[in-house]
Residue frames as qw, qx, qy, qz and C-alpha x, y, z in Angstrom:
[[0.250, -0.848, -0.433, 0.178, 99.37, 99.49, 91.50],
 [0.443, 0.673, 0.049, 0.591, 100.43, 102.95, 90.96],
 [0.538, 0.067, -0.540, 0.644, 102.79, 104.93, 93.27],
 [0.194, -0.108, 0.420, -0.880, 100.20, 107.24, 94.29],
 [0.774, -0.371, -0.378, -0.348, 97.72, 104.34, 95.21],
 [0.736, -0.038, -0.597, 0.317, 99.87, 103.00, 96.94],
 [0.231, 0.392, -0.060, 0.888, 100.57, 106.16, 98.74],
 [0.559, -0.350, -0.302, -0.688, 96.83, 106.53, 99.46],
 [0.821, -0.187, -0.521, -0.143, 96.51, 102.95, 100.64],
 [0.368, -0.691, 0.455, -0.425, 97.10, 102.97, 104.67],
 [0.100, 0.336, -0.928, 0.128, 98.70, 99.78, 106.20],
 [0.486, 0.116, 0.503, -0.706, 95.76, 99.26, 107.43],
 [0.726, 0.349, -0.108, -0.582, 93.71, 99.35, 104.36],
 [0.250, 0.546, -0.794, -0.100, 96.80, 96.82, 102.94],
 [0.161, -0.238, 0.924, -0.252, 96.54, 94.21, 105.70],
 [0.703, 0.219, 0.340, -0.584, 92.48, 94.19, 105.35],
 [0.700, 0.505, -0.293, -0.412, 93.14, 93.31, 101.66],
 [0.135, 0.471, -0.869, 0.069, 95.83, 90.84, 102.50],
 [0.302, -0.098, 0.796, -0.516, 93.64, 88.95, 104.92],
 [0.745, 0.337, 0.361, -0.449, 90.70, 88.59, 102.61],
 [0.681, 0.493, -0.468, -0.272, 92.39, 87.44, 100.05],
 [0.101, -0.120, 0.941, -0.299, 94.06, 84.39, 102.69],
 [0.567, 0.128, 0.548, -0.601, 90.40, 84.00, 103.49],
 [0.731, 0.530, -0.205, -0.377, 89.39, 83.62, 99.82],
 [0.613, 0.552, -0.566, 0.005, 92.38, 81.26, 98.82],
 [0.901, -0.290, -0.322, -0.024, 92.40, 79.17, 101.97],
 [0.269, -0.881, 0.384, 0.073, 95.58, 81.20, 103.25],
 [0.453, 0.767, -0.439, 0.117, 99.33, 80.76, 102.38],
 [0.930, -0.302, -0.072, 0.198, 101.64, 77.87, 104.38],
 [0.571, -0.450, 0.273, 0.630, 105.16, 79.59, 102.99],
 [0.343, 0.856, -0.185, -0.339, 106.47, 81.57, 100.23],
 [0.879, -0.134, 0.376, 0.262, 108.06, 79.46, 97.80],
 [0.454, 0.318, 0.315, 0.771, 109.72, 82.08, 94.87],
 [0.142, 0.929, 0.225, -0.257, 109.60, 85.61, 94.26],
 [0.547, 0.310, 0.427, 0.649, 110.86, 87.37, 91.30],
 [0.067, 0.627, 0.147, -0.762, 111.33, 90.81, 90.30],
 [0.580, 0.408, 0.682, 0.180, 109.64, 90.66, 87.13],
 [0.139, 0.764, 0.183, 0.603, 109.92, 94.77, 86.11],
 [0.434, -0.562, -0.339, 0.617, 111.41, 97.83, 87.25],
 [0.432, 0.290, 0.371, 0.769, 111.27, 101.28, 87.10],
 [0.215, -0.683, -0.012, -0.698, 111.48, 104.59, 88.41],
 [0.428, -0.209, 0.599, -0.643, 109.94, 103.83, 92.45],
 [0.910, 0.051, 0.062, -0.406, 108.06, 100.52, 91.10],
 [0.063, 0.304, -0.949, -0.049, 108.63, 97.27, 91.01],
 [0.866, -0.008, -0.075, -0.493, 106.25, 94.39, 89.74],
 [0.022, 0.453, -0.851, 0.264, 107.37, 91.45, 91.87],
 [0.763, -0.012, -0.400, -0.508, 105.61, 87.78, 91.25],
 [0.390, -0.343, 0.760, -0.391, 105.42, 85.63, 94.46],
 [0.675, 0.018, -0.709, -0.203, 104.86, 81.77, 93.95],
 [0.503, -0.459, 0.268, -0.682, 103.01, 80.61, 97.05],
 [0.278, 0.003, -0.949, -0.148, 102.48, 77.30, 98.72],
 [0.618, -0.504, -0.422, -0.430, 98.37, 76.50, 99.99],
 [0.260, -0.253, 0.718, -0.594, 97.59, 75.97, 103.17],
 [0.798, 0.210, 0.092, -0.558, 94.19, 74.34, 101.48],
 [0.530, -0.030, 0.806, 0.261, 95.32, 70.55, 100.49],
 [0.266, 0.244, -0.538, -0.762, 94.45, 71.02, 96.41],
 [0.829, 0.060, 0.203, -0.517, 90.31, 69.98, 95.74],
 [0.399, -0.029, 0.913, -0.081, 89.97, 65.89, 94.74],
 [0.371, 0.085, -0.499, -0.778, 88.81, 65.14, 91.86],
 [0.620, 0.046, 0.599, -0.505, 85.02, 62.76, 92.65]]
């Protein structure tokens, strides 16, 4: 995301996006890694390994 989206983007707007994406993915239980994967300048692209809160589907 670029530094003047980000800019833009009110905490608000942030949290909305945060929440639907929990909703979508069954929400988050803990945070199990994060890496800084790139830097540079005022950015940083930082990959976050997640554990479910959703038990993983069963195969039938």
């Amino acid at each position: 995301m670029s530094l003047q989206l980000q800019e833009e983007l009110a905490p608000g707007d942030l949290e909305r996006k945060w929440t639907k994406l929990s909703q979508v993915s069954g929400g988050f239980s803990k945070v199990k890694d994060a890496v800084i994967a790139h830097q540079g300048g005022d950015q940083q692209l930082v990959l976050v390994a997640v554990a479910s809160a959703r038990p993983p589907p069963t195969c039938s």
